[in-house]
N, C-alpha and C positions, 0 to 999 in steps of 0.2 A: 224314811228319810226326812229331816227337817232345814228349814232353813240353817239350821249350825251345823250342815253338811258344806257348807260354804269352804274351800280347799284351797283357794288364793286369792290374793289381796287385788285391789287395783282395777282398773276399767279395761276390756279387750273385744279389740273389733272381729265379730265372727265369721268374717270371710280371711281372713288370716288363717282361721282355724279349715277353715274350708277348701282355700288353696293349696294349704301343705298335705290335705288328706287327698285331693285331688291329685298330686304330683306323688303321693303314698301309693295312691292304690294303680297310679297307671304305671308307675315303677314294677310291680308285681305282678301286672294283668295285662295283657297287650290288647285282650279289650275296649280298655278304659279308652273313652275318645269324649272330647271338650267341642261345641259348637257353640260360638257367638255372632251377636250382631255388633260390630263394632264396639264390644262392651270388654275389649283386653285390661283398662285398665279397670273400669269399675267394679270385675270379675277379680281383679287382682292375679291374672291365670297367666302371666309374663311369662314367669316361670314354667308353667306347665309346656306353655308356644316351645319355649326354646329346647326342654329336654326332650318332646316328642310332638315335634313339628307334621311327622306323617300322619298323627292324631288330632291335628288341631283342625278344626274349620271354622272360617271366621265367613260370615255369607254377607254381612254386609247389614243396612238399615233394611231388613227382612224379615221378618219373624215368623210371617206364617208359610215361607220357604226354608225356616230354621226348625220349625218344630217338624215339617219334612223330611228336611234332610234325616232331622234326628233318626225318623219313622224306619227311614231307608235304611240308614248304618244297621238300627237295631233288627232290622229284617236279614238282612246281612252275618247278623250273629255277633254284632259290638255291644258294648254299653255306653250310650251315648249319655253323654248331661247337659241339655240344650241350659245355656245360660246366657240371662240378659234384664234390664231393668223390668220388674214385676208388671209395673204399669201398663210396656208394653208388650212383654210376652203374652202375660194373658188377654188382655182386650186385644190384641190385632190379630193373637192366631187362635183365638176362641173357637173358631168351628175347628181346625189342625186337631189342639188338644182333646175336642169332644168325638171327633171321628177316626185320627189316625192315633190318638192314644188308649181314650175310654173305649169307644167299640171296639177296635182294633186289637185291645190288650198289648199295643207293641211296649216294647220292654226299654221306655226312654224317662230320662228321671230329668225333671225341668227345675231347673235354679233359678228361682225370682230375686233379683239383688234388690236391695236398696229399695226395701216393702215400706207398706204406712206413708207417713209421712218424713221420711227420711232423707227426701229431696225437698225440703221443707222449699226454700230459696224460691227454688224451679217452681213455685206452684201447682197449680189444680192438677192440670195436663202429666205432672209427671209425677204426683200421691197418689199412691197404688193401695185405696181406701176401700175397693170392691171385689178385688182378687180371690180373698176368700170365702166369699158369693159367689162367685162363677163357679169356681173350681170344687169346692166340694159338691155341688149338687151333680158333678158327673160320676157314675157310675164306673166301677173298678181304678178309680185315682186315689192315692191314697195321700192325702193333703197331713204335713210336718211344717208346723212352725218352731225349729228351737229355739230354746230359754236364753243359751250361752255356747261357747267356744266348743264344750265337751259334747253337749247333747250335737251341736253343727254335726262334727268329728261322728259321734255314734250313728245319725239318723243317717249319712253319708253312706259309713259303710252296712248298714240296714239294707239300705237303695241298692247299695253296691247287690245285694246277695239274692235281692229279693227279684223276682222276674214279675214284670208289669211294670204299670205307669206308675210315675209318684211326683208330685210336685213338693219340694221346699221353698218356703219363704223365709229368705234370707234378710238382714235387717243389715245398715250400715251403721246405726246407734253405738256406743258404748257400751258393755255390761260386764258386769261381774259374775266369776265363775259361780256357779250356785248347785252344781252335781262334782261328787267325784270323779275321779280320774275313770274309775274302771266300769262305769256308768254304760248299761247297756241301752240301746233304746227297743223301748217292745209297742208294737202300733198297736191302738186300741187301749192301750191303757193309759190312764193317767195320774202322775207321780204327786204324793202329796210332799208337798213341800214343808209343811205348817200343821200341825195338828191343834184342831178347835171347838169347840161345842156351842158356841152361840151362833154364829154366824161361819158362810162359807165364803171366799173370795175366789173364784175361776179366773184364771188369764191365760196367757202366753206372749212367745215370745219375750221382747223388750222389755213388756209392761209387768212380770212375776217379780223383778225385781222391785219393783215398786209399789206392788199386791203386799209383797214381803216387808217393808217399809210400814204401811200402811198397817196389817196385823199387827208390829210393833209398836204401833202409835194406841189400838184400840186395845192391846194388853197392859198401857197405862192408865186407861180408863176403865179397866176392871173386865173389858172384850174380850170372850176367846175366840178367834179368828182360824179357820183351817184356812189353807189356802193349798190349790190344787192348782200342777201346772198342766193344763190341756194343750203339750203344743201336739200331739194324736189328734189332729180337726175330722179329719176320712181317714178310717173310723174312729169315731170319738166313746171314748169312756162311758156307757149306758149306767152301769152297775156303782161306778165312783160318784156321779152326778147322783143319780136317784138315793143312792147312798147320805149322802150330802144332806139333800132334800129332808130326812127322814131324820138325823141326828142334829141337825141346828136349823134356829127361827127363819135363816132368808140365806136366797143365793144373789150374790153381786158377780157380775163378770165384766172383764175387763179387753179389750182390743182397742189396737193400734188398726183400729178399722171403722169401714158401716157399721152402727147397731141391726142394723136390714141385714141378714143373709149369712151373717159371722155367726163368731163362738156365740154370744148374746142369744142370736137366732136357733141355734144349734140346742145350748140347753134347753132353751123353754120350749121347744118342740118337743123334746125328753118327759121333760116337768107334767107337760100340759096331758100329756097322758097320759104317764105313768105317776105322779105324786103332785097335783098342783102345790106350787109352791109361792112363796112373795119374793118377787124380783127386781133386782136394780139393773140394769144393763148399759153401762159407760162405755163409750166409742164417737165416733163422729156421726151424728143425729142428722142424717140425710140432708146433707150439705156438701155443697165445694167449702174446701178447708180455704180460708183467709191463706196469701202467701206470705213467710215468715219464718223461724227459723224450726228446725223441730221441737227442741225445747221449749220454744214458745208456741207451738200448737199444740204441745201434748200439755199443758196447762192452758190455754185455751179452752180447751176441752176438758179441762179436769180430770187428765188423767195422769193424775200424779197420786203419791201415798197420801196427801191433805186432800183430793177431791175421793181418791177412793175410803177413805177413814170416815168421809162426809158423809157417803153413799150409805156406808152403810150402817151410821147408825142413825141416820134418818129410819133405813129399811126397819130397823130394830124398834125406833121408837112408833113408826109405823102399824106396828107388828103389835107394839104391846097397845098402843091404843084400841087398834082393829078386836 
């Protein structure tokens, strides 16, 4: 699959995509049950409230009595989807998720809205820059960042099927469709996007699209750029990464996150053992994010197609001095 797998035009917010698969699949499964913390509308789950009200639990400014409840439901025999702002599902119900999901194996799938810096405005307190640090280092969670509207849709019903914990991180940004329609999602592997021989570009989520930009920019510089979308974080792609490693000069990766703990973290723990490699790893460099809009933090931060095009043919020229 490459970038010219691209299937429709235009910018689309992936909890759109999220809500209507959520009101999909509880149409079909009397299961399906929605649990927030006062997050109706920023879950966009109105809709879900109104067609099945006996499913909805709204607990209030709670979250480590939300991922709870979830525990319960799913002990119960439901499939719960605990959802609420990333920031604060995981930092307040950090130990919930690491005892009543990871050890426990209960079978609750957690929706982190409005990841990264998405609440750019709101500041530090509410950029959820850490999340995928916490979360993947637990044990049986199986951490999904999607790229777009379809992978949302696919990695949903994954969760949907799949018995165990899983956390999604959801983004409130714009993007563009970037898989087609009939796009399956398969955990552990990761999809390339881009096929390239000098260099490789990792990301996910928000930021592939931009990964994608970026390889465009370094193939008019004579760049061939792969780019690989990692939103499979737990478990992440061993074989595509190491792969990577072994057929082009340098890996750059890309998050709407810590460089500490993220995808950045994640490959070079791969790297460092299985093929050392030369690496760039853009993200937010163990800092509170300045507050401001997201657009303007994700160029702050250089993580646009111009900081990642920078990245990496620095790595390159790096590379060939070395």
């Amino acid at each position: 699959m490459s970038a010219e797998a691209t299937v429709q035009a235009g910018l689309f917010d992936c909890r759109d995509s999220f809500a209507a698969t959520m009101e999909a699949m509880a149409a079909a499964d009397p299961r399906i049950a929605a649990v927030v913390n006062d997050s109706v509308s920023s879950t966009k789950l109105k809709g879900f409230r109104s067609k099945f009200p006996e499913r909805f639990v709204n607990v209030g400014i709670a979250e480590q009595n939300m991922v709870g409840v979830g525990a319960g439901l799913a002990n119960g025999g439901m499939i719960p989807f605990v959802c609420g702002a990333s920031c604060f599902l995981t930092a307040r119900a950090m130990e919930q998720v690491k005892v009543d999901l990871g050890y426990a194996r209960n079978n609750v799938k957690l929706c982190g809205m409005s990841s990264g810096m998405a609440y750019g405005e709101l500041g530090p307190t509410h950029h959820s820059i850490e999340d995928l640090a916490w979360t993947r280092v637990i044990p049986n969670l199986t951490v999904i960042v999607p790229v777009d509207p379809v992978e949302t849709k696919a990695a949903l019903l994954w969760a949907r099927d799949y018995v165990g914990p899983v956390f999604l991180r959801l983004s409130r940004l714009p993007v563009p469709v970037l898989l087609p329609e009939d796009y399956v999602f398969t955990p552990g592997r990761a999809v390339p996007m881009r096929e390239g021989t000098d260099i490789t570009i990792v990301a996910n989520g928000v930021l592939v699209c931009r990964a994608l930009e970026a390889a465009e920019k370094l193939a008019q510089r004579g760049i061939s750029a792969r780019v690989l979308n990692a939103s499979s974080m737990a478990p992440i792609d061993r074989e595509a990464i190491i792969k990577a490693a072994k057929e082009t000069r340098g890996i750059v990766t890309v998050e709407e996150a810590s460089i500490y703990g993220g995808l950045g973290g994640a490959v070079a723990e791969i790297l460092a053992l299985e093929h050392p490699t030369r690496m760039k790893i853009l993200g937010v460099p163990g800092v509170f994010a300045p507050t401001g809009s997201a657009e303007f933090l994700l160029e702050h931060f250089g993580l646009t197609a111009a900081g990642i095009e920078t990245a990496a043919v620095e790595l390159l020229n790096g590379v060939a001095a070395g």
